[in-house]
C-alpha positions in Angstrom: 237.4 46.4 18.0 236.0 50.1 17.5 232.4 48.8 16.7 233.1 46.7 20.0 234.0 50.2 22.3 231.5 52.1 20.1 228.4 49.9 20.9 229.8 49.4 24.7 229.4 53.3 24.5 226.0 53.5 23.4 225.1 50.8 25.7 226.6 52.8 28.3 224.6 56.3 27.3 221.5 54.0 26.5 221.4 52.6 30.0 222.1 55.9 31.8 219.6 57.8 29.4 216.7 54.4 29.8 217.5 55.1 34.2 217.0 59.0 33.8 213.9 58.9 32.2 212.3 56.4 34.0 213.9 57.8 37.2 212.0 61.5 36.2 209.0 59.9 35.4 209.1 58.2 39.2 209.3 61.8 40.1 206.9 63.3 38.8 204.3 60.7 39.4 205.4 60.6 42.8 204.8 64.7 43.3 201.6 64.0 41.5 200.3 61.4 43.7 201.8 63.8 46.8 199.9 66.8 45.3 203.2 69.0 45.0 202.1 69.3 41.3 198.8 70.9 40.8 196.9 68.9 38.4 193.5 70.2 36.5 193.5 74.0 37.3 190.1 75.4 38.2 188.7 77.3 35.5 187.7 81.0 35.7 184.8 81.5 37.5 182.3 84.4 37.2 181.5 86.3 39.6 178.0 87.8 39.8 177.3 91.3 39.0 174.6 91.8 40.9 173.7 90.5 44.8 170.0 91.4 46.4 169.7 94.5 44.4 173.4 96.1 45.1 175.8 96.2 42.5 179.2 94.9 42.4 182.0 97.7 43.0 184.9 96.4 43.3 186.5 93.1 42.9 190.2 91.2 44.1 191.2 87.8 41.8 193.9 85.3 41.0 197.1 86.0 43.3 196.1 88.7 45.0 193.1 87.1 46.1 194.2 83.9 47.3 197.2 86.0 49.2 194.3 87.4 51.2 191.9 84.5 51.4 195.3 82.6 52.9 195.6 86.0 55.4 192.2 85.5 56.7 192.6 82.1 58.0 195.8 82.8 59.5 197.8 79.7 57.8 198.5 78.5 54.2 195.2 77.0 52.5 194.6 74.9 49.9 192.9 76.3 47.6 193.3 76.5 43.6 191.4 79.8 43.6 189.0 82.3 44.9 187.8 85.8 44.7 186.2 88.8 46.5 183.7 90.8 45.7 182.3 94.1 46.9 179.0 94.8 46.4 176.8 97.9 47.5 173.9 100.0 47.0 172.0 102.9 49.4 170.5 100.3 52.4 173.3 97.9 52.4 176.6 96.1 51.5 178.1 93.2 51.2 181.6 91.9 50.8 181.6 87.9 49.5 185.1 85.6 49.8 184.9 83.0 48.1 188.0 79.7 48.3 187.8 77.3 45.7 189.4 74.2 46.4 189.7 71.1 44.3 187.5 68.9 45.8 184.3 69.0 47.7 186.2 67.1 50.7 188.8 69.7 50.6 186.0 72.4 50.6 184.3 70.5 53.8 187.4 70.3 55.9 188.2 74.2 55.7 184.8 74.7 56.5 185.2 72.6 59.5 188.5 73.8 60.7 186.8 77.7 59.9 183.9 76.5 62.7 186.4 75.2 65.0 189.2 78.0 65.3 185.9 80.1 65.8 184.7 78.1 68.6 188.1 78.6 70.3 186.7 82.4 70.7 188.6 85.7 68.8 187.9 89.2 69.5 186.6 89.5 66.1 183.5 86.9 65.8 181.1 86.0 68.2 177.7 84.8 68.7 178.5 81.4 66.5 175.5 80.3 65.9 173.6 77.8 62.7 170.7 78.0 60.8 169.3 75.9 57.6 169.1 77.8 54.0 167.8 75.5 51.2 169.7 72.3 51.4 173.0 74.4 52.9 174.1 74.8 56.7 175.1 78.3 57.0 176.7 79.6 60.1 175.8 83.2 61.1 178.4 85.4 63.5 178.3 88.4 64.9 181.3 91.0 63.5 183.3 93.6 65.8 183.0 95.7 62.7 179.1 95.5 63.3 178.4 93.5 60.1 176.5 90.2 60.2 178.8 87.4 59.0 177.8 83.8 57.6 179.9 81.3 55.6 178.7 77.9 54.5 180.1 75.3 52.1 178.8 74.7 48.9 180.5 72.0 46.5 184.0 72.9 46.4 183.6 76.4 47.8 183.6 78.2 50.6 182.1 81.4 50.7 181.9 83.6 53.5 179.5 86.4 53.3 180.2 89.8 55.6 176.8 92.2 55.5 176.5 95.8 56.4 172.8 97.3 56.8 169.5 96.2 56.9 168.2 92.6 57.0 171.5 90.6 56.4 169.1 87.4 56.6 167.8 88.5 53.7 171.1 88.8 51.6 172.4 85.5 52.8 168.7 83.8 52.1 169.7 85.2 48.0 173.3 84.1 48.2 173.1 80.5 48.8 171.2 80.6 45.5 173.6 82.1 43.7 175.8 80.5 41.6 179.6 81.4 43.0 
């Protein structure tokens, strides 16, 4: 009779331990499917040192970064990582954001909602306009801080570009062929 109520036990904890475990692993396929878990973390990227003959001065990465990537476009953001970089010499500068999301179609669909909150009109960019670079559409907008800005999409990146001095065409021409 004790082996009886012993292996009625077991059965019991077996069962319940059998339905936890499957029930977690429901879970956590089910967040993974939903994206609540992040899956394959972006590795480190570098950024370059050098940009159109200024150096770079200064650079913002990992939380920090993305905190103020997420500030700029005014609402939370996908991403899975991203930088800025300063860069600068005597004739010009340059500051470069740069989102990294996880996929290109994630990459596209910031880019697109970027162009249309612009289009809706700020105080801050005007003059939206387009232009071809290599393979890339890059879009070109005039700053109220009197820089020339362009941003384009470029695998699963989005970099946006900000250009103080001299021939900003110039700058952007060199970063679309850079590797961000």
């Amino acid at each position: 009779m004790a082996k009886t109520i012993a292996k009625k036990k077991w059965n019991l904890t077996g069962t319940l331990l059998v339905l936890f475990v499957f029930g977690a692993l429901i879970a956590v396929l089910t967040r993974l499917t939903l994206g609540v878990i992040e899956t394959s973390p972006v590795k480190d990227v570098s950024i370059p040192g050098r940009l159109v003959g200024m150096a770079l001065t200064n650079t913002v990465t990992g939380e920090a970064a993305l905190q103020q990537l997420a500030e700029l476009h005014g609402k939370e953001v996908s991403l899975a990582s991203g930088y800025i970089a300063h860069y600068k010499n005597r004739e010009r500068e340059a500051i470069a954001w740069v989102g990294i999301t996880r996929t290109v179609e994630q990459a596209r669909q910031l880019s697109e909602a970027m162009t249309r909150r612009i289009k809706q009109g700020n105080r801050y960019f005007t003059n939206l306009r387009t232009e071809e670079v290599g393979d890339l559409q890059v879009y070109r907008l005039d700053g109220a801080d009197g820089m020339a800005h362009y941003y384009y999409q470029k695998a699963n990146k989005v970099i946006w570009i900000g250009i103080g001095g001299e021939q900003p065409e110039v700058v952007t021409r060199e970063a679309v062929r850079v590797t961000w």
